[in-house]
C-alpha positions as CSV (number, residue, x, y, z in Angstrom):
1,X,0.0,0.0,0.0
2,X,2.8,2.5,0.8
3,X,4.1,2.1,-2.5
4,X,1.3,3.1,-4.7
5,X,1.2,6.3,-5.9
6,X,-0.1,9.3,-3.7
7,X,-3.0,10.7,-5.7
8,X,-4.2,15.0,-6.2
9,X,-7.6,14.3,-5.1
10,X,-9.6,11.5,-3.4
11,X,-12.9,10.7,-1.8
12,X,-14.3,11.7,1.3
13,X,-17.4,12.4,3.7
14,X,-17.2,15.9,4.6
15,X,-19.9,17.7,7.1
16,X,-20.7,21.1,6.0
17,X,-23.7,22.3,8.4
18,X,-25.8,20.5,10.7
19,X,-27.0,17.4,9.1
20,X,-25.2,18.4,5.9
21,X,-23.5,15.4,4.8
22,X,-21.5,15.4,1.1
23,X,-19.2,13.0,-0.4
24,X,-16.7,15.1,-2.5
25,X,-15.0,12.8,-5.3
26,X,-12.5,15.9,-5.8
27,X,-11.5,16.8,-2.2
28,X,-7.5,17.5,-2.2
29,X,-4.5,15.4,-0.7
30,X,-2.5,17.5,1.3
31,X,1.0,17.6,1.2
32,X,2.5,17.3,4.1
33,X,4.9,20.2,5.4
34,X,7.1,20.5,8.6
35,X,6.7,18.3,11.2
36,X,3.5,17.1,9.7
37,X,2.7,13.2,8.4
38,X,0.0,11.9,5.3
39,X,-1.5,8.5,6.2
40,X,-3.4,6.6,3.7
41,X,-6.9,5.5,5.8
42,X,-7.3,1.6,6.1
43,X,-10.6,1.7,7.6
44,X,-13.0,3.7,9.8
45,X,-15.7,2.3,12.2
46,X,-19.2,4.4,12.0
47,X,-20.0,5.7,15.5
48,X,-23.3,6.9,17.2
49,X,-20.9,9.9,18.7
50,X,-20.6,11.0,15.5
51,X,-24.3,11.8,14.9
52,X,-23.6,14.1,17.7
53,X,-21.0,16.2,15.7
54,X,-24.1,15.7,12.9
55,X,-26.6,17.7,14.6
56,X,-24.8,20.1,16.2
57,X,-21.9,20.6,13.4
58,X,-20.4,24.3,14.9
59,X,-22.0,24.0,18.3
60,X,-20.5,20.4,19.1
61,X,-18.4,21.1,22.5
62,X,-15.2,19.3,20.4
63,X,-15.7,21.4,16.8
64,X,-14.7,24.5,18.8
65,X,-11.3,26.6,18.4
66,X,-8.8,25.1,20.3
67,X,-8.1,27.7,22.9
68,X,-4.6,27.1,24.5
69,X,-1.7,24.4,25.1
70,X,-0.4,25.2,21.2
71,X,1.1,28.1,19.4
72,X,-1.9,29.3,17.2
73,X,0.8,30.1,14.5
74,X,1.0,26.6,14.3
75,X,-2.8,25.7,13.9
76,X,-2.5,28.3,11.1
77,X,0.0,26.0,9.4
78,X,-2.4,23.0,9.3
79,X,-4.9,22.6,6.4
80,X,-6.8,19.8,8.1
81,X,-7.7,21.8,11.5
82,X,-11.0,23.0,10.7
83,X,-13.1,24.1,13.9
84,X,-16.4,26.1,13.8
85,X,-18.0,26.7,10.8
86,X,-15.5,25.1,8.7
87,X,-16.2,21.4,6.7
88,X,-15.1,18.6,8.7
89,X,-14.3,15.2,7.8
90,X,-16.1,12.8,10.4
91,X,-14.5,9.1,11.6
92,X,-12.2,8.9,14.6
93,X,-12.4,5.1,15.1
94,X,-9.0,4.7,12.9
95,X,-6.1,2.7,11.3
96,X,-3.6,4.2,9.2
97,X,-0.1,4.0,7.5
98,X,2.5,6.9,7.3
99,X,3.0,7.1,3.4
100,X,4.6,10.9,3.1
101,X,6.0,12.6,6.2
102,X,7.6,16.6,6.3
103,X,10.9,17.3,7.1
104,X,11.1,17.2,11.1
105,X,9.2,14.7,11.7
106,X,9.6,11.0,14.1
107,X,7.3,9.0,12.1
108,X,8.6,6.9,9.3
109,X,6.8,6.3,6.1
110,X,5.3,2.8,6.0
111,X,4.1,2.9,10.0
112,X,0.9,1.3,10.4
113,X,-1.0,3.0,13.2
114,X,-4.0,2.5,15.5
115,X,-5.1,6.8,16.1
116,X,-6.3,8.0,19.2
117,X,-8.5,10.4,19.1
118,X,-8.9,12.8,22.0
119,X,-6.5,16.0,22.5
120,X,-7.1,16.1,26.0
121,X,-4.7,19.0,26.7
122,X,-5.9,21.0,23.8
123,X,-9.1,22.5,25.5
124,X,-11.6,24.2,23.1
125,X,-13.2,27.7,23.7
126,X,-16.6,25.6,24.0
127,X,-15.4,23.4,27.2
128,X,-14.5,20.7,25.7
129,X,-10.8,19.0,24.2
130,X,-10.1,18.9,20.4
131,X,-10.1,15.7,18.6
132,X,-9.4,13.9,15.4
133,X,-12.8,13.7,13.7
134,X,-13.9,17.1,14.8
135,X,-11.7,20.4,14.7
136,X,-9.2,18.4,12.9
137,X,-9.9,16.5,10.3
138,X,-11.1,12.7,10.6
139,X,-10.8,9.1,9.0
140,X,-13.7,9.3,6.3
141,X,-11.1,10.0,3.7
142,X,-8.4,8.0,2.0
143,X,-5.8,9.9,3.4
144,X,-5.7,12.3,6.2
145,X,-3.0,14.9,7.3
146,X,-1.8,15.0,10.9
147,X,1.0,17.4,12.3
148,X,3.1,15.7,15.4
149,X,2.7,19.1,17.2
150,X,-1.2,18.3,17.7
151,X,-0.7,14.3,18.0
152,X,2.0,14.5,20.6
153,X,0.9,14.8,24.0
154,X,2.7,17.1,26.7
155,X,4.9,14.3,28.0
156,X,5.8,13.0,24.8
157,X,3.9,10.1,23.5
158,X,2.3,10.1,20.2
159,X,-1.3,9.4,19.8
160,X,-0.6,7.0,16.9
161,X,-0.3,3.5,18.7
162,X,2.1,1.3,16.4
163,X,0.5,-1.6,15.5
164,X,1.7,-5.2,13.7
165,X,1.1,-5.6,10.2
166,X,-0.6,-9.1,10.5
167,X,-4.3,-7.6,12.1
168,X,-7.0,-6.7,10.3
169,X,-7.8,-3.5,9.5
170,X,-11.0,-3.8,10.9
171,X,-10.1,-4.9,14.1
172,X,-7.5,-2.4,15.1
173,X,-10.2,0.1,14.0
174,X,-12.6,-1.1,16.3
175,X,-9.9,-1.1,19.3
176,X,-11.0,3.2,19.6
177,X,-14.9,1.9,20.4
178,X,-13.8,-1.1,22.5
179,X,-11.2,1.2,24.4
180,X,-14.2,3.3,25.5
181,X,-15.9,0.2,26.6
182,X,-13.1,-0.4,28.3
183,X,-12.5,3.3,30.0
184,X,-15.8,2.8,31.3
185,X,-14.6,-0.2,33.5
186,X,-11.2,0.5,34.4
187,X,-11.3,4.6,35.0
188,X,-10.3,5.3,38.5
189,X,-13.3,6.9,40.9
190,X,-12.2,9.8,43.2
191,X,-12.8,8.3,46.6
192,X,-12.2,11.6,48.5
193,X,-13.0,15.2,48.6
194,X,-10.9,16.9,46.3
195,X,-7.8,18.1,48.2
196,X,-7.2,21.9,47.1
197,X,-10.7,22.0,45.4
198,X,-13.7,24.3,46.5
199,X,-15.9,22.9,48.7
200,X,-19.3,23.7,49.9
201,X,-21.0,23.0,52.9
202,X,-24.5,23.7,53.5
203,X,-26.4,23.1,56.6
204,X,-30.2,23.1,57.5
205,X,-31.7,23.9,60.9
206,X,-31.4,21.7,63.6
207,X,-28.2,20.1,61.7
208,X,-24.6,19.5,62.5
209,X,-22.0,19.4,59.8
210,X,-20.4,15.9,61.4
211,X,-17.5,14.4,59.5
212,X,-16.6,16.7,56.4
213,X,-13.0,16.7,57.6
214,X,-13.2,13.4,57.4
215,X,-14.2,13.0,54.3
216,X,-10.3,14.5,52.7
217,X,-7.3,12.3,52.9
218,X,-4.8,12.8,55.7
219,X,-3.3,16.0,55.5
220,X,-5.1,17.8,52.3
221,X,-7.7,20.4,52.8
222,X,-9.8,22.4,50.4
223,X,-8.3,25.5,48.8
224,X,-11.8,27.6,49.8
225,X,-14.5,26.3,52.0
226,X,-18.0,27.6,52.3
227,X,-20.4,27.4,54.7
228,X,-24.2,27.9,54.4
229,X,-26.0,27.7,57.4
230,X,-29.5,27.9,57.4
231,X,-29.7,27.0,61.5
232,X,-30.2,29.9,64.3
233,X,-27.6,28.9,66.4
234,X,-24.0,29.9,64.4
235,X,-22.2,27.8,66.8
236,X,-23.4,24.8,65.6
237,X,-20.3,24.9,62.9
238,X,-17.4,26.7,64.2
239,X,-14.9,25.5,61.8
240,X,-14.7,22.1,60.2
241,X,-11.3,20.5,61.4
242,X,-9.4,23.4,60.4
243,X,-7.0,25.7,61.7
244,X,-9.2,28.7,59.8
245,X,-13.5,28.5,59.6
246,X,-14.8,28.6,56.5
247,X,-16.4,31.5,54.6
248,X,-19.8,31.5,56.3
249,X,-23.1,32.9,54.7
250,X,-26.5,33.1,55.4
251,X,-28.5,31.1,52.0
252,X,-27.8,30.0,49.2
253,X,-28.9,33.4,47.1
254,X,-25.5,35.0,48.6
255,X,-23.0,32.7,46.7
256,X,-23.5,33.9,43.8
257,X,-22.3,31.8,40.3
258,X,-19.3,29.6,42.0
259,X,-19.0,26.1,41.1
260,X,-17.9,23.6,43.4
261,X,-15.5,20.5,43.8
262,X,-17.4,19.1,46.2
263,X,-20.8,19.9,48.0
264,X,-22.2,18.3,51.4
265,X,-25.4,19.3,52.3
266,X,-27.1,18.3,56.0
267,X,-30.6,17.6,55.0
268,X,-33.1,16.9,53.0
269,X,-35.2,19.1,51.1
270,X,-35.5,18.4,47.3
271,X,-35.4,21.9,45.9
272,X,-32.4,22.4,47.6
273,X,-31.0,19.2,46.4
274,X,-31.9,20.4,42.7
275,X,-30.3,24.0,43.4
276,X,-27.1,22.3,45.2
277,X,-26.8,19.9,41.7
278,X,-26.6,22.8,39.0
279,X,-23.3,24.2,41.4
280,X,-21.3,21.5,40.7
281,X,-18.0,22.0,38.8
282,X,-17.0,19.2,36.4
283,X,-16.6,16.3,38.1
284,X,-18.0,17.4,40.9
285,X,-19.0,15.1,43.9
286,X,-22.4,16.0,45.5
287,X,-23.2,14.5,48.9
288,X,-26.7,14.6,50.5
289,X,-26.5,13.1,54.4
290,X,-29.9,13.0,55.7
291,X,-29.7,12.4,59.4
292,X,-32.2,9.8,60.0
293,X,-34.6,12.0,57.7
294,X,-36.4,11.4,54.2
295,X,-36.6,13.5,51.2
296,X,-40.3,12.4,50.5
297,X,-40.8,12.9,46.6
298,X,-38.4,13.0,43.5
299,X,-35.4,14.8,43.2
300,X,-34.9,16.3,39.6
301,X,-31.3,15.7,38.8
302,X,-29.1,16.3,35.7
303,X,-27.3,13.1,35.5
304,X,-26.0,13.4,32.0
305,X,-23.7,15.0,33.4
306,X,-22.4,11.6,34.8
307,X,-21.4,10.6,31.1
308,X,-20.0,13.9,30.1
309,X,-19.2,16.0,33.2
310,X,-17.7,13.4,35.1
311,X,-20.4,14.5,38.0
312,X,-21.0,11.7,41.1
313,X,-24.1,11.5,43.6
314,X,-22.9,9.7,47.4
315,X,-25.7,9.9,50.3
316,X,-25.9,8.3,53.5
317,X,-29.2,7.9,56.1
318,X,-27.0,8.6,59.0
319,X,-25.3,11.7,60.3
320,X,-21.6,11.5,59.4
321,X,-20.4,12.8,55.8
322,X,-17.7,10.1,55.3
323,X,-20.1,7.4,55.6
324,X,-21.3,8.2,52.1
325,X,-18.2,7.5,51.2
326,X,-18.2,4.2,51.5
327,X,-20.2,3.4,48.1
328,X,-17.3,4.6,46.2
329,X,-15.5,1.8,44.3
330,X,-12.2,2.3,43.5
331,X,-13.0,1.8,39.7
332,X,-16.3,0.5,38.5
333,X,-15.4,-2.4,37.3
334,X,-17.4,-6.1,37.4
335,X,-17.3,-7.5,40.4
336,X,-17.1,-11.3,41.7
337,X,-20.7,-12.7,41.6
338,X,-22.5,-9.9,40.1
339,X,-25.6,-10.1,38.5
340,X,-25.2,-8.0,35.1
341,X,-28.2,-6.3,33.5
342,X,-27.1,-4.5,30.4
343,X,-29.8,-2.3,29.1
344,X,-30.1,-2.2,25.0
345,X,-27.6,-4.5,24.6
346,X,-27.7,-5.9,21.1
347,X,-26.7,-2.8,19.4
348,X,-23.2,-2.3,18.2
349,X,-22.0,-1.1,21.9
350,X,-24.0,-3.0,23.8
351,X,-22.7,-6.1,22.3
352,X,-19.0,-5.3,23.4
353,X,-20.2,-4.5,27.1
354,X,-21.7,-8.1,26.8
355,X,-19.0,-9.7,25.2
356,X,-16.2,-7.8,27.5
357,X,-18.0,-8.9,30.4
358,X,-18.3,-12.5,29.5
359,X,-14.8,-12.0,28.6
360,X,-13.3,-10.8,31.5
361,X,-12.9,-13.6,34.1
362,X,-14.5,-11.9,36.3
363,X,-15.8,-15.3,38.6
364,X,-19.5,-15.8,39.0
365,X,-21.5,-13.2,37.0
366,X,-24.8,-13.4,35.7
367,X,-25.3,-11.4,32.3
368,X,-28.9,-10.3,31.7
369,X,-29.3,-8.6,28.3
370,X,-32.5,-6.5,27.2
371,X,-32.9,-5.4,23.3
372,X,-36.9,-4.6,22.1
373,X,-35.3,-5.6,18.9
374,X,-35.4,-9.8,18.4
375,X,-33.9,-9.6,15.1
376,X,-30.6,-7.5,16.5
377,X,-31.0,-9.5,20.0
378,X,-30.7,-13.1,18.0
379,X,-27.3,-12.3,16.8
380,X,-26.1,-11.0,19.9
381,X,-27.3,-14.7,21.6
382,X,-25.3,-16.5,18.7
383,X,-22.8,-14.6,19.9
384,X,-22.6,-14.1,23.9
385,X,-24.0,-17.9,24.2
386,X,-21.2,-19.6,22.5
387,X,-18.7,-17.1,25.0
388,X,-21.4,-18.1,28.3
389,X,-21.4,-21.7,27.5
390,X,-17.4,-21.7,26.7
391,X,-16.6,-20.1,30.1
392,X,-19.1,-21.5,32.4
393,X,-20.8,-18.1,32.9
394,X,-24.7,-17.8,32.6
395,X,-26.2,-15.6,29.8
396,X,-29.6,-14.9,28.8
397,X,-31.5,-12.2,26.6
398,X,-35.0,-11.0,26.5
399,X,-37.5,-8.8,24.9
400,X,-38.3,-6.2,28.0
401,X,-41.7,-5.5,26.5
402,X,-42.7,-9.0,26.0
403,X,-41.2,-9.8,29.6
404,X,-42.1,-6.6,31.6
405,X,-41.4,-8.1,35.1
406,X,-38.2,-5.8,36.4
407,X,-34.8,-7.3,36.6
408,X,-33.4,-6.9,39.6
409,X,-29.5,-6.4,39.0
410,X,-26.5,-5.3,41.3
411,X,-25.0,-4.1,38.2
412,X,-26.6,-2.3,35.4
413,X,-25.2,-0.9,32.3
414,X,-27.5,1.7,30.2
415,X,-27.4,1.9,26.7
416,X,-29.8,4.0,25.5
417,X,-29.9,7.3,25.6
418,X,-33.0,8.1,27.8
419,X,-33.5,9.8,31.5
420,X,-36.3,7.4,32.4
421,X,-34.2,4.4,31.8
422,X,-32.0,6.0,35.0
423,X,-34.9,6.7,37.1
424,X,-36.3,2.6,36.6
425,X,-32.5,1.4,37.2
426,X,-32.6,3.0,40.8
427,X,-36.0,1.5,41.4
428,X,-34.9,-1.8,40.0
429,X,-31.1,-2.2,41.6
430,X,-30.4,-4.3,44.7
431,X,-28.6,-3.3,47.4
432,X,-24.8,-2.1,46.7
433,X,-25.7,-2.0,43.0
434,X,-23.8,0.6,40.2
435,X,-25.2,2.0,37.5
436,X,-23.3,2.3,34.6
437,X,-24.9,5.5,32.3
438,X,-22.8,4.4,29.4
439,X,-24.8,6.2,27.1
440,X,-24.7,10.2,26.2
441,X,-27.7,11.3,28.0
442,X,-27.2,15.2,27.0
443,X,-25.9,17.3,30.0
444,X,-29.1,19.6,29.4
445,X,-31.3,17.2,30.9
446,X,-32.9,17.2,33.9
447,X,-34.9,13.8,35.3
448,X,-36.8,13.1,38.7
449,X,-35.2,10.1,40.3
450,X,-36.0,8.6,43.5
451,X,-33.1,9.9,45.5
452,X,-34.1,8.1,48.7
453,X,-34.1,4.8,47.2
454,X,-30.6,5.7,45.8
455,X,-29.1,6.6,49.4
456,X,-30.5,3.9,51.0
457,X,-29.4,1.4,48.8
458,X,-26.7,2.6,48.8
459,X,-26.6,3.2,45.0
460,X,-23.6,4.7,42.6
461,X,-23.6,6.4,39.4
462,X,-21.1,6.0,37.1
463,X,-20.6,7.4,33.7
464,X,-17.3,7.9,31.2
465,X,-16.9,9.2,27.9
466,X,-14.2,8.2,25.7
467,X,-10.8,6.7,26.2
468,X,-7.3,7.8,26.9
469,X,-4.1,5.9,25.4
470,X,-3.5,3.0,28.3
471,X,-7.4,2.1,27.4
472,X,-6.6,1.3,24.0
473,X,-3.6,0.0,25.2
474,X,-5.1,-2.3,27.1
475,X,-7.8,-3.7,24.5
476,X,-5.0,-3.9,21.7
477,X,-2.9,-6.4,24.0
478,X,-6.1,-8.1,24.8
479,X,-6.4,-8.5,20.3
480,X,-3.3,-9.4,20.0
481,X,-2.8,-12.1,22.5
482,X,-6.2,-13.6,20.9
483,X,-8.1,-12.8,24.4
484,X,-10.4,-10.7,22.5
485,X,-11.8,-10.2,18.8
486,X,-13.1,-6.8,18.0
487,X,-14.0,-8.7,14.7
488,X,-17.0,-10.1,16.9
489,X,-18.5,-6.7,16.5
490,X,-19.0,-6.0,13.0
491,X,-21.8,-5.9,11.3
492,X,-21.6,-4.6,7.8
493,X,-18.9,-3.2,5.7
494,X,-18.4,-0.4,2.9
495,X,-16.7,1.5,0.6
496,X,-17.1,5.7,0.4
497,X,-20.1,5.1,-1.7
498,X,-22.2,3.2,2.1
499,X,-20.8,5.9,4.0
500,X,-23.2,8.1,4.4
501,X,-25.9,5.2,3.8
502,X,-24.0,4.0,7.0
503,X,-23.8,7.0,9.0
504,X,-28.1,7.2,8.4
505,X,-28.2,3.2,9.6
506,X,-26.6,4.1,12.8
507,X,-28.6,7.3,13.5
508,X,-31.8,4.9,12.5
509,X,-30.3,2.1,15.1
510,X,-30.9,0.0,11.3
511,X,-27.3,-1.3,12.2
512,X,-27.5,-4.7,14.3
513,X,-23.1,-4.1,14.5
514,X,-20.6,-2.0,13.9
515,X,-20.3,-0.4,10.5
516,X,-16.8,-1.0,8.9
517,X,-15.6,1.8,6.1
518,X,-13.1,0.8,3.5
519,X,-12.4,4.5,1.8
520,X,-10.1,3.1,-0.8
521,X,-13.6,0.8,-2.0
522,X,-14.8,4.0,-4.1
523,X,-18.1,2.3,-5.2
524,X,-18.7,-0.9,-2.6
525,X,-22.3,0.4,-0.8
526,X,-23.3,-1.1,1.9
527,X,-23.3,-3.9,2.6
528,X,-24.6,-6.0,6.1
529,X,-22.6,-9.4,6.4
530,X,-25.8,-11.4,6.1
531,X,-26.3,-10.2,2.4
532,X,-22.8,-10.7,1.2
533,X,-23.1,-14.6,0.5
534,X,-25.3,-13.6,-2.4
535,X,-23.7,-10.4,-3.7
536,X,-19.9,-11.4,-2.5
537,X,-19.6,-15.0,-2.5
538,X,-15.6,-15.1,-2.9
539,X,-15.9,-12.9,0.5
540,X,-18.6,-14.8,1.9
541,X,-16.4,-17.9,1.4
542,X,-13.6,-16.6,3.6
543,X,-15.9,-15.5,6.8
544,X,-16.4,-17.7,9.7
545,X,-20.0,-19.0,10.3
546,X,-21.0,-15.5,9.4
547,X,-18.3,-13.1,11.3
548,X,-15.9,-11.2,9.7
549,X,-12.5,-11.8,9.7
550,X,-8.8,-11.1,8.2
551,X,-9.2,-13.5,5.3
552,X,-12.4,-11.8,3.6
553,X,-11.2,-8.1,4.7
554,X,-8.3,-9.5,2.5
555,X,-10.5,-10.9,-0.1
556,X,-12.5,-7.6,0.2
557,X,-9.3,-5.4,-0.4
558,X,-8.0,-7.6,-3.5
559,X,-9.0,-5.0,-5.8
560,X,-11.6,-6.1,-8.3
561,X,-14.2,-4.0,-6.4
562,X,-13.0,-0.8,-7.4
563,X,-13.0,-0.7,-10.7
564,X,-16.6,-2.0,-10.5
């Protein structure tokens, strides 16, 4: 491949306004200047993030102009950054080889790559990080342009993971989506108030504020505490367990727009609950000690923000702030013996939760899966019941609206965007149980849950959203020592002409797997691997028992398609 000629033009999916998708035959290659690298793309997995960039195009947190962390002479030197209103290319689940690199530059033509995608030390002006696939330009092309100053991160390490020459395309691509599958198991959980953050206590009548120092690790304190008393008596809290009291006011109304670190509030009043939850900074920790008291009706709570905010709920029935602290894994991974209830399983994501669960070795667990789709939820059994049944694990799927009785579960994964599916999880969990909001419920909602439940069975939210570099470090080790297939995942394959047929299947949920783009295949449409036996039989012939693999990717790639 790194031999053939580098063309002027080639195809790509550009976005050029919100829900403005065009494939441009004639879009130009860059050459590659100082300190920058061309890659040819091998292939690009469709992602339901990127019908986020769709719809929001300009507005998308990650579209925005990176704001600091690089000389902006040097974005002016880069053709392929493209933030605001400017045409981006979309696909950041990515495999590439170096074939042209600048003067300057560490990467060597004929590296074949896995591409990680977030900047996280590139912040945009919207609050977010630039990424590949969204102010710079992403994999939906045959070849993209990258410039080591953006790809290299602070300390050093680029954010193209080498990878061996005898994996799939395919697969490697699908490491970025399994990586956040991963991320959202192995990222570590902040156990403690947030030593040199800005904390907030408040404190209703008849309270005391028992245990907040208690609730930091030995010897860190917050930069700025403040304390909100809404009791008569002011010597109820005459400092908190350090050498200076905190900044005390009178309500709520007098602290103005701060956000906080970390909140504790003595009591139990809903609206106050509400008002305490839109104060929290990003991943913020909000804890609610109730004293032997009852909230007595919903609590309307913006737990998107779990998913994109990083934002955690602790409670506790008693008196003392550091017992919430005790629901607080140290990462939310499986544990031993848990039973598993993974909520829209059987589309492309929800089948790696199931088959990284059933994969994990984790002794003892119970996977319950839920799809309302039987045609998508079939594959996933022909799937997850050969893994069960191979690893002594128990496994079963069902229709939820032909088997309404709740599933009671100690650990439950969401997968579907929607606020009610949260509120039914905290109704539904046993004691002890987390719930995993996998799924990008949009920070701007708002949904009543029942926050007594939650505190009194001891309940934990979780949510993550995308990987960093040791996550898809960790799933391509797990590939290459044949512990894992990402293959397991696909579900249809194209050239540029399916993309945007693909990109519409996965905003339709039509896609029963992931959604594999070939952009060298100029005219292969797509194409779901249950319909290539009769339009692809040489490719059909090379699969196993319907599941793609290296052989008919290679098949695939031969060339004959292209001139077709």
């Amino acid at each position: 491949m790194t031999d053939a000629p580098i063309p002027k033009t080639q195809h790509a999916v550009q976005l050029i306004g919100p829900d403005r998708l065009a494939l441009n035959t004639e879009k130009v290659v860059f050459e590659p200047g100082p300190h920058q690298i061309l890659c040819r793309v091998e292939a690009v997995g469709l992602c339901f993030s990127d019908l986020k960039l769709l719809k929001q195009f300009a507005d998308h947190p990650r579209k925005g102009v990176t704001a600091s962390g690089v000389d902006p002479k040097v974005l002016k030197e880069i053709p392929s950054y493209v933030p605001a209103e400017k045409p981006t290319v979309p696909g950041h689940e990515t495999v590439v080889t170096v074939v042209a690199a600048g003067p300057g530059t560490k990467h060597q033509v004929g590296e074949r790559a896995l591409v990680q995608t977030d900047y996280r030390w590139l912040p945009t002006d919207r609050g977010s990080n630039s990424s590949f696939g969204y102010n710079f330009e992403g994999g939906l092309q045959e070849f993209v342009l990258m410039d080591e100053r953006i790809i290299t991160t602070p300390a050093g390490e680029s954010m193209l993971i080498p990878v061996g020459k005898d994996l799939s395309a395919s697969a490697v691509a699908l490491v970025e989506p399994w990586a956040c599958v991963e991320n959202a198991y192995v990222s570590p959980e902040r156990q403690r108030s947030l030593g040199d953050g800005r904390l907030l206590v408040v404190v209703d009548e008849g309270r005391d504020a028992e245990g907040v120092a208690a609730t930091y690790a030995e010897g860190e304190t917050p930069t700025e505490a403040t304390a909100v008393m809404a009791c008569r008596d002011p010597g109820i809290v005459s400092d908190l367990g350090w050498g200076e009291p905190p900044q005390r006011l009178p309500s709520l109304d007098h602290v103005g727009e701060a956000a906080f670190n970390d909140i504790i509030y003595f009591g139990s009043d809903a609206r106050t609950i509400e008002r305490l939850d839109r104060m929290l900074a990003p991943r913020g920790l909000l804890n609610v000690v109730l004293g032997g008291k009852r909230i007595g009706e919903k609590v309307s709570l913006g737990f998107g923000r779990c998913h994109y905010g990083g934002m955690r709920y602790i409670g506790t029935t008693g008196s003392n702030a550091a017992e919430s602290l005790g629901v607080i894994p140290e990462t939310p991974e499986i544990r031993p013996y848990d039973r598993l209830l993974i909520v829209g399983a059987a589309g492309p994501m929800g089948l790696m939760h199931v088959v990284r669960a059933l994969c994990q070795g984790v002794v003892g667990i119970e996977v319950i899966a839920t799809d309302l789709d039987d045609g998508r939820r079939e594959r996933l059994d022909a799937v997850a019941g050969v893994l069960a049944q191979e690893r002594g694990l128990s496994y079963r799927s069902l229709n939820p609206e032909k088997n309404p009785e709740p599933v009671r579960a100690t650990y439950t994964v969401l997968m579907a965007p929607a606020a009610e599916l949260v509120a039914e999880a905290v109704e539904d969990s046993l004691e002890g149980g987390i719930i995993n909001i996998f799924a990008g419920i949009p920070a701007t909602v708002s949904h009543e849950i029942d926050l007594d439940a939650y505190i009194e069975k001891r309940l934990y939210f979780i949510g993550t959203s995308g990987s960093v570099l040791s996550d898809m470090r960790i799933v391509l080790d797990k590939l290459t020592s044949g512990r894992l297939d990402t293959n397991l995942s696909v579900g249809a394959v194209c050239g540029m002409r399916g993309a945007i047929d693909g990109i519409r299947a996965v905003e339709s949920r039509a896609a029963s797997g992931k959604i594999i783009v070939y952009p060298m295949l100029h005219h292969l449409g797509l194409m779901p691997l249950d319909a290539i036996g009769a339009r692809l039989p040489a490719v059909s012939r090379k699969m196993d028992g319907g599941k793609w693999t290296r052989e008919a990717e290679a098949e695939l790639l031969s060339g004959s398609l292209n001139s077709a």
